[in-house]
Structures are given as structure tokens and as C-alpha cells.
C-alpha positions in Angstrom: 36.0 88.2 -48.0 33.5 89.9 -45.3 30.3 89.0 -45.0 28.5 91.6 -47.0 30.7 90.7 -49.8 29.7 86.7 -49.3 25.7 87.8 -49.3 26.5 90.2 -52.4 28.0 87.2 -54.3 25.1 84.7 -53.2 22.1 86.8 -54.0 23.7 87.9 -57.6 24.2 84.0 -57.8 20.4 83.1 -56.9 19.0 86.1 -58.5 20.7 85.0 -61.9 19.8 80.9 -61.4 17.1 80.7 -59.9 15.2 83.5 -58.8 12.1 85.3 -61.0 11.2 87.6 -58.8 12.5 91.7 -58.4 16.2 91.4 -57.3 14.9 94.1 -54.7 12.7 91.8 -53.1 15.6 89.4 -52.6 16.8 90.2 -49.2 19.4 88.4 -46.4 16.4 87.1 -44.9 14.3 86.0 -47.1 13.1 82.1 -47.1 14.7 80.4 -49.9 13.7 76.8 -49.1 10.8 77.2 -47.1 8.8 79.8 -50.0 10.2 77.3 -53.1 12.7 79.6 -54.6 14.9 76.7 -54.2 13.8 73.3 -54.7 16.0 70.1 -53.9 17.8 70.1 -57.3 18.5 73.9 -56.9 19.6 73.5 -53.2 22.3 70.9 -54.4 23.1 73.4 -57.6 23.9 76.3 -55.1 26.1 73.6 -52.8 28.5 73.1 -55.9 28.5 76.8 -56.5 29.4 77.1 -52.3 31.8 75.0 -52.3 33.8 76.4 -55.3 33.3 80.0 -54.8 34.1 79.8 -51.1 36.3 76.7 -51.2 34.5 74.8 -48.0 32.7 70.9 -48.1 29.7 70.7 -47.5 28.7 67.2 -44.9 25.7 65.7 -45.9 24.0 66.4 -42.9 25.0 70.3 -43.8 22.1 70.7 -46.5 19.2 71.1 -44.9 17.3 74.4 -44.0 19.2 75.5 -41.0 22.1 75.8 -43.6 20.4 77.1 -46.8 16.9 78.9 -46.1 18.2 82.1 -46.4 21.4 83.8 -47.4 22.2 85.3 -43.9 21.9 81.3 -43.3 24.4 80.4 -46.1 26.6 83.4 -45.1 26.5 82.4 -41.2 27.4 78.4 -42.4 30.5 79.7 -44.9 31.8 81.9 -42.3 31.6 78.6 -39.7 33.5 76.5 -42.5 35.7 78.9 -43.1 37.2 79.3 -39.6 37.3 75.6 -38.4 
């Protein structure tokens, strides 16, 4: 799976569960944490869904925002998984 299928399947993910918003306003970059389209009960939702779409673990000192404010985060953090 490349990269721009990984951000397809995360933002078809977060624009079904969680976000209200246009689906064209939903971009790679845009702050998912930091704006409150995920809260801390969402953030752990989309972990389970990470970790069994993409088959990775998440540590717990891997959710925070540096992993999950943004898809282009999520993507750069699954990709990093993926290849250790």
C-alpha cells in the first residue's frame, strides 16, 4: 500500500466517524487534534482502526500529536511502523 492509498483509506475513515465537516475541506494537513475533530476517545478509536487496517502496534508513548494531528502525520508514523 503507497502512501496516497494509506491517506485515501484514513480520511474516508475520519470523514465517515468522526468528521461533520465538507469531505473537501478534509485535507493531508489538516489539524485533527489540535482543531477538536478528534477528541481523546476518537484518537484511541482511530488507533484500533490503525492498527487493524495497517497491522502495526501502537506504544503508548506513540499517541500523542506528533503521531495523530494530521493524516500526513498518521501516514508518515504507519509508514515508520511498517518498515522497522
Amino acid at each position: 500500500m503507497n502512501v496516497l492509498e494509506i491517506e485515501e483509506k484514513l480520511k474516508q475513515h475520519i470523514v465517515k466517524e468522526f468528521f461533520s465537516g465538507d469531505p473537501a475541506t478534509l485535507t493531508s494537513e489538516t489539524k485533527l487534534l489540535s482543531t477538536g475533530i478528534l477528541d481523546s476517545i476518537s484518537a484511541l478509536q482511530i488507533v484500533d482502526f490503525i492498527e487493524e487496517t495497517f497491522e502495526i502496534q501502537f506504544e503508548a508513548h506513540d499517541v500523542d500529536q506528533e503521531n495523530l494531528n494530521s493524516i500526513r502525520l498518521i501516514t508518515d508514523f504507519i509508514i515508520r511502523k511498517r518498515s522497522q
